[in-house]
C-alpha positions in Angstrom: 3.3 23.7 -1.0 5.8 21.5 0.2 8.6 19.2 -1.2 9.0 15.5 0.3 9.5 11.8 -1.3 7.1 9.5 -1.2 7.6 5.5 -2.0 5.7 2.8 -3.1 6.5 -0.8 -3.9 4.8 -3.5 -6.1 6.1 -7.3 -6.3 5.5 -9.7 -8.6 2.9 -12.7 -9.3 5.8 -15.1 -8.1 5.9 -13.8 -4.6 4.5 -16.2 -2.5 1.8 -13.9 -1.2 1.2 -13.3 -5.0 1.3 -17.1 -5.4 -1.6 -17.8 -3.3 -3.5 -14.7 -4.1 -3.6 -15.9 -7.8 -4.4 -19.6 -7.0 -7.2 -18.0 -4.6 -8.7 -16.3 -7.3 -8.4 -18.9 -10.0 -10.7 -21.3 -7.8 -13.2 -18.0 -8.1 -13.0 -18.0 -11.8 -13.5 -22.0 -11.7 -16.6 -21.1 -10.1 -18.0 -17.8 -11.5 -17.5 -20.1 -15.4 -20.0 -22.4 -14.6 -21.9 -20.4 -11.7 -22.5 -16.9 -11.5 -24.4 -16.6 -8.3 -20.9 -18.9 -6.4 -20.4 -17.4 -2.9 -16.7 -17.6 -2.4 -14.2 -16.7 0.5 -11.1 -18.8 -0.7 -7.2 -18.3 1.2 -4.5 -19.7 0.0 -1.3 -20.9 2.3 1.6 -21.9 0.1 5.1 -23.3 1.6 7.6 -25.7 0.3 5.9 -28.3 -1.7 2.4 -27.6 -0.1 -0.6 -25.6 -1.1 -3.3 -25.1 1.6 -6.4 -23.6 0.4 -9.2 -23.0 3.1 -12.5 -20.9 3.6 -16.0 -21.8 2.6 -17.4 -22.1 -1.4 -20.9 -22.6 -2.1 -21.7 -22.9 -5.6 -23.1 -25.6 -8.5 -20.3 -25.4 -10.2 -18.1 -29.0 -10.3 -14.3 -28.4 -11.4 -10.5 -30.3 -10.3 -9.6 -28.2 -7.7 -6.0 -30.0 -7.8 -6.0 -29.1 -11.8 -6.9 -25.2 -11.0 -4.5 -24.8 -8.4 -1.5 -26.7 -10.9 -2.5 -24.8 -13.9 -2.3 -21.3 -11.4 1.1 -22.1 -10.0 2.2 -23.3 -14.1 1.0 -19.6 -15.5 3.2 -18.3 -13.1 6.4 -20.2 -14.1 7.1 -22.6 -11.3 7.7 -25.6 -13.4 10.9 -26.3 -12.1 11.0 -29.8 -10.9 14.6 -29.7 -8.8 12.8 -27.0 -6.7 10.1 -28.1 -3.8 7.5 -25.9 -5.2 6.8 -27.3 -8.6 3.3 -27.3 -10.4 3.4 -30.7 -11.3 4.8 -32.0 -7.7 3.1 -30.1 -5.4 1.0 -32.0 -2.5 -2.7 -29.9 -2.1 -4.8 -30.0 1.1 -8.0 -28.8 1.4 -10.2 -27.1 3.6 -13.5 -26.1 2.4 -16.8 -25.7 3.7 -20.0 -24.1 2.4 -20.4 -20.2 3.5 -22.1 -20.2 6.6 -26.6 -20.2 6.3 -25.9 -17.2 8.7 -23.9 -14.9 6.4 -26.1 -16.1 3.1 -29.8 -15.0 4.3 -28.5 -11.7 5.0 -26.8 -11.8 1.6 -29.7 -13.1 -0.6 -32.1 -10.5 -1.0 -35.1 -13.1 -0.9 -34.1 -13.5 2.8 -32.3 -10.7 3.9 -34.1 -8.2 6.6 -33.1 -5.1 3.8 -35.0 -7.0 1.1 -32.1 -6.4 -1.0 -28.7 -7.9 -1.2 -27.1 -6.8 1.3 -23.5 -6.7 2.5 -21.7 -9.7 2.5 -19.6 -8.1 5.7 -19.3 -4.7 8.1 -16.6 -2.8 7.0 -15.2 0.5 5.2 -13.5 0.6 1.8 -12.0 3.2 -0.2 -11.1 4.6 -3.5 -8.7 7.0 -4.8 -8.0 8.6 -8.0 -5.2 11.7 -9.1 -4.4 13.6 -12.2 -0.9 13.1 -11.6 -0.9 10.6 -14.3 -3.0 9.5 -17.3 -4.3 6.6 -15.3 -5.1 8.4 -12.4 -2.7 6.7 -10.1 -0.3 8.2 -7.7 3.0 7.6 -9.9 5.0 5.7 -7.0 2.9 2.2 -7.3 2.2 3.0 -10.8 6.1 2.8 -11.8 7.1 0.0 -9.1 4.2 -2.4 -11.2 5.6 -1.3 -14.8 8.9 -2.6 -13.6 7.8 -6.1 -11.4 5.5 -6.7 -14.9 8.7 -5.7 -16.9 10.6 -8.2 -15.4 7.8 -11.0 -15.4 7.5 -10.1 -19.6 11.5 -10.5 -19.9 11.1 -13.8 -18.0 8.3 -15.2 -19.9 9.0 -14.2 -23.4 12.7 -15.9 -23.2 14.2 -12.1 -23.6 16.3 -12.2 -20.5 17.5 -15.8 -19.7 18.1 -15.7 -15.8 15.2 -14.4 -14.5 12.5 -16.3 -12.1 9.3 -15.7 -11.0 10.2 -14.2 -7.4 11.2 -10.1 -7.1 10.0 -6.8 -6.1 10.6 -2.8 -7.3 10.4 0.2 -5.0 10.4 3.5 -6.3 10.9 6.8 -4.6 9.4 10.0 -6.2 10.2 13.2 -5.3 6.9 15.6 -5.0 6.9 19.9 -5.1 3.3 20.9 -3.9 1.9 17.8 -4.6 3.5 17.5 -7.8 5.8 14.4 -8.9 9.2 15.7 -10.3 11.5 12.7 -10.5 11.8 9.7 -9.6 15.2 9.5 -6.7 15.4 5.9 -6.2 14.5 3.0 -7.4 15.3 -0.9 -5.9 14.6 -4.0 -7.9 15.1 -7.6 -6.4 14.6 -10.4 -8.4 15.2 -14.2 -7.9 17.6 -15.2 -10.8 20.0 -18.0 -11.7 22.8 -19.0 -10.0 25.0 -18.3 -13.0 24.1 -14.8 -13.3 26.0 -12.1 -11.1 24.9 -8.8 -9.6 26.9 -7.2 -11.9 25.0 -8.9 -15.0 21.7 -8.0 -13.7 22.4 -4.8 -12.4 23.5 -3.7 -16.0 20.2 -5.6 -17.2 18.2 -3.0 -15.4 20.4 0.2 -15.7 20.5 0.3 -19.7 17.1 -2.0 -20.5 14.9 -2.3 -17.8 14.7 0.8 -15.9 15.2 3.2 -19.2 12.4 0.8 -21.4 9.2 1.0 -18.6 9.9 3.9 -16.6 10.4 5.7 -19.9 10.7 9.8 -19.0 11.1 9.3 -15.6 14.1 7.5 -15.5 17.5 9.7 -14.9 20.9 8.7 -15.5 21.5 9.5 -12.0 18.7 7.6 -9.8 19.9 6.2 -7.4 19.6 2.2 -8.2 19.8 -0.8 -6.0 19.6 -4.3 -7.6 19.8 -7.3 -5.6 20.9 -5.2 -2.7 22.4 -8.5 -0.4 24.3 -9.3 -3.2 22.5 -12.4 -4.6 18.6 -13.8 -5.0 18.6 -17.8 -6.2 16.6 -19.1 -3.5 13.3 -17.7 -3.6 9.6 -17.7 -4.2 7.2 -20.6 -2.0 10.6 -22.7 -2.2 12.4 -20.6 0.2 9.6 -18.1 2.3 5.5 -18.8 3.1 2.7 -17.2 1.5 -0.7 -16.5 2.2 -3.8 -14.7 0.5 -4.5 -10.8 1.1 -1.1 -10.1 2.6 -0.5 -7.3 -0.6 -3.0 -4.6 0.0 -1.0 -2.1 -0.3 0.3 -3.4 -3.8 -2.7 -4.5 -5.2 -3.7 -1.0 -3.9 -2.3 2.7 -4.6 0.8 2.1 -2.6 0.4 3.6 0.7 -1.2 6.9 -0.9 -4.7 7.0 0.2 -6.2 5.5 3.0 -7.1 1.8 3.5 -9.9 0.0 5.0 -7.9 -3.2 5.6 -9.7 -5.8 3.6 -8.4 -7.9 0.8 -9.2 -8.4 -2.2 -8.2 -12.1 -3.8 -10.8 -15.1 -3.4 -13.7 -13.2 -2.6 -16.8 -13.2 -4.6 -18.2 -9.8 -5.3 -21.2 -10.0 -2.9 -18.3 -9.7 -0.7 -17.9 -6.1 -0.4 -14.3 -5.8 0.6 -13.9 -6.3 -2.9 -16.7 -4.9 -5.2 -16.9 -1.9 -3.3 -13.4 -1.2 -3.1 -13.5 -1.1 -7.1 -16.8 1.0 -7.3 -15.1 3.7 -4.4 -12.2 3.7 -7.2 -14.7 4.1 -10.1 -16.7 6.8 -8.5 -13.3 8.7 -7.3 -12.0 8.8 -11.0 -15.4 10.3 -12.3 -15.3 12.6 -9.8 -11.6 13.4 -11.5 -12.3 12.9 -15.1 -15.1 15.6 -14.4 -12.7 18.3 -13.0 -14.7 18.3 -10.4 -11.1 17.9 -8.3 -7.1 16.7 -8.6 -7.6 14.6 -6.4 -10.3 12.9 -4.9 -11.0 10.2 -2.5 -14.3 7.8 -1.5 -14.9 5.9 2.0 -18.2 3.9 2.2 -19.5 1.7 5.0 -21.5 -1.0 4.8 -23.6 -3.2 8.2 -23.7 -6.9 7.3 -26.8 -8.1 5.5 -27.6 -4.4 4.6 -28.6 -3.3 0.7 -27.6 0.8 1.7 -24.2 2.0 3.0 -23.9 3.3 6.3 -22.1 6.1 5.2 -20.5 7.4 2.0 -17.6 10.5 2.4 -15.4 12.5 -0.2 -12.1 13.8 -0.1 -10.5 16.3 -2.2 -7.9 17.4 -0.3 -8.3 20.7 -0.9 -7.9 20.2 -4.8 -11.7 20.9 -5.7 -15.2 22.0 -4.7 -16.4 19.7 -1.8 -19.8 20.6 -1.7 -20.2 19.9 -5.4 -18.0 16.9 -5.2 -20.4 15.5 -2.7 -23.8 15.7 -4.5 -21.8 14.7 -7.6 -21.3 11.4 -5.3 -24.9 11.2 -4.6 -25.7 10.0 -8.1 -23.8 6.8 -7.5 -25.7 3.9 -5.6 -23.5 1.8 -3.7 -26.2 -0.7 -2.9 -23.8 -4.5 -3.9 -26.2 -5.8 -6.0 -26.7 -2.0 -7.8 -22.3 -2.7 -7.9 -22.4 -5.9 -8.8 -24.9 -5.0 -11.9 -23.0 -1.8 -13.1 -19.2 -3.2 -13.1 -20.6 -6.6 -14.1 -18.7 -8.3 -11.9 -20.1 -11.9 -11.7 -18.3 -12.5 -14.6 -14.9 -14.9 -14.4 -12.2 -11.4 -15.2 -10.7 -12.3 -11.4 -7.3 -13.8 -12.3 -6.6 -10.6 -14.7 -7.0 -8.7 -11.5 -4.5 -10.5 -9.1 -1.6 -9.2 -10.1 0.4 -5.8 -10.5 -2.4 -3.5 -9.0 -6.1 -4.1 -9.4 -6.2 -0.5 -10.3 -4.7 1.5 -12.8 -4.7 -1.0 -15.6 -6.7 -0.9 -19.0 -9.5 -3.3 -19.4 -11.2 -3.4 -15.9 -14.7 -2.3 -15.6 -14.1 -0.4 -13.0 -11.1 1.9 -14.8 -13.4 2.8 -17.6 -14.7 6.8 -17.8 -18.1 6.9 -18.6 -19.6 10.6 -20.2 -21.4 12.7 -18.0 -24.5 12.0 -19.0 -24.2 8.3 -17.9 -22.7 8.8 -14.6 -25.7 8.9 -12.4 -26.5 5.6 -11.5 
């Protein structure tokens, strides 16, 4: 039992890292719409007035790459055309190959040496779930999205005037045995207007923001920090660079939890950086929902062009029974094609995962909780 603070922070989908994330996996859409076996590995490199997007696509499907990437950077909200990055002005290059013949015959299960799909790379991914809150997130990143998508709601719906597309939260939550009590601090940047003042938006967040999306856990007396150098008018792809995968700890749970270090955006799901990152967080909140633990946490590994992990662990921290946590595991097969099947995942749901945490939100396959009886699989 022990009391500390632990913070997390979220930013919003006009950061440039968000930026290119979202155009990265708007070109996967494009291609999963018309293709559901597309191999895709797309990055994204925004700047000024330039979008770079780079890696190697294979797929049948024939779209206007220029037209995806300008209607990404429009549903965003940079439309303004006195600033260099504008939808309608930007200047595009691209870089793509086809996916290497290398990496696809140990993919494809007609040619890889498994005789199953295997692994589109090596590498480890987790999953993590909690009971500290109803969607089984640690409450830190859980809070600092509700406020980064509470300010892109204001923006968009024409409820708050002065807002644009660039800011960031950070909350700090005090925990007592591993228990959140309150939230201590809590620091919101966001790119505004020149004619509105710290003191305007400061008050913005204070009595509407903070008190309407943080709901119970906002206090009176948090300690607040808006805009902390005083002013914020120069900002998103305009003003810093941005580049794909540079958010994993945002699109993730925040620092709590362990990391295997791949991104997400602009890979396919035979790719399993991604689709067994979400399976790891499916299992894990079984593994929860079945009391089976508080807490619980899943690392797989996976040897390129292999169908069967290398290894599959569980966590609980102490919080439950490891031994039966571990055969509960066992019922799960983390083969990528067994993944993709299961979460359905060659479907075009990619851009709804970009922003504001690809975990912890209603609607994604992998956040549903299925009944014990249809678990095992």
């Amino acid at each position: 039992m022990s009391r500390y603070t632990f913070t997390s922070e979220s930013v919003s989908e006009g950061h440039p890292d968000k930026v290119c994330d979202y155009v990265s996996d708007s070109i996967l859409d494009a291609c999963l719409e018309q293709d559901p076996g597309s191999r895709v590995a797309c990055e994204t490199l925004c700047k000024s007035d330039t979008v770079v997007v780079a890696g190697e696509i294979t797929t049948n499907a024939t779209f206007d790459y220029d037209a995806v990437i300008r209607r990404a950077v429009k549903d965003i909200g940079y439309t303004d055309t006195t600033e260099p990055f504008c939808d309608t002005t930007l200047k595009i290059i691209s870089l793509i190959t086809q996916q290497s013949n290398e990496i696809s015959q140990g993919v494809t299960a007609t040619t890889s040496l498994s005789g199953d799909q295997g692994a589109g790379d090596q590498g480890i991914m987790f999953g993590y779930a909690t009971d500290e809150s109803a969607e089984m997130m640690p409450l830190p990143i859980l809070l600092a999205h509700k406020l980064t998508k509470g300010l892109a709601d204001d923006r968009k719906s024409g409820k708050v005037d002065f807002l644009r597309p660039d800011s960031k939260s950070q909350v700090s939550v005090l925990y007592d045995g591993n228990q959140p009590r309150e939230v201590t601090a809590v620091v919101v940047s966001t790119q505004h207007t020149p004619a509105a003042d710290q003191k305007r938006i400061t008050e913005y967040v204070r009595e509407d923001l903070g008190p309407r999306v943080l709901g119970d856990w906002w206090q009176p007396g948090v300690s607040l920090f808006v805009n902390p150098t005083g002013s914020f008018t120069h900002g998103g792809p305009s003003a810093d660079a941005g580049v794909t995968g540079r958010k994993i700890i945002v699109d993730t749970y925040g620092g709590w939890g362990r990391h295997g270090g791949g991104a997400f955006s602009g890979k396919d799901p035979s790719k399993v950086d991604r689709s067994s990152a979400y399976f790891c967080r499916f299992v894990a909140k079984q593994l929860v929902a079945a009391g089976l633990a508080r807490m619980a946490e899943i690392q797989v590994g996976y040897a390129i062009g292999m169908a069967q992990p290398v290894s599959v662990k569980v966590d609980t921290f102490g919080t439950g029974d490891e031994a039966a946590a571990a055969e509960f595991v066992k019922t799960f097969d983390f083969r990528p094609r067994a993944i993709i099947d299961r979460l359905e995942l060659l479907r075009p749901i990619f851009r709804s995962t970009t922003n504001y945490g690809h975990f912890g939100r209603p609607g994604l396959p992998w956040e549903a909780v299925v009944k014990a009886a249809a678990v095992a699989g």
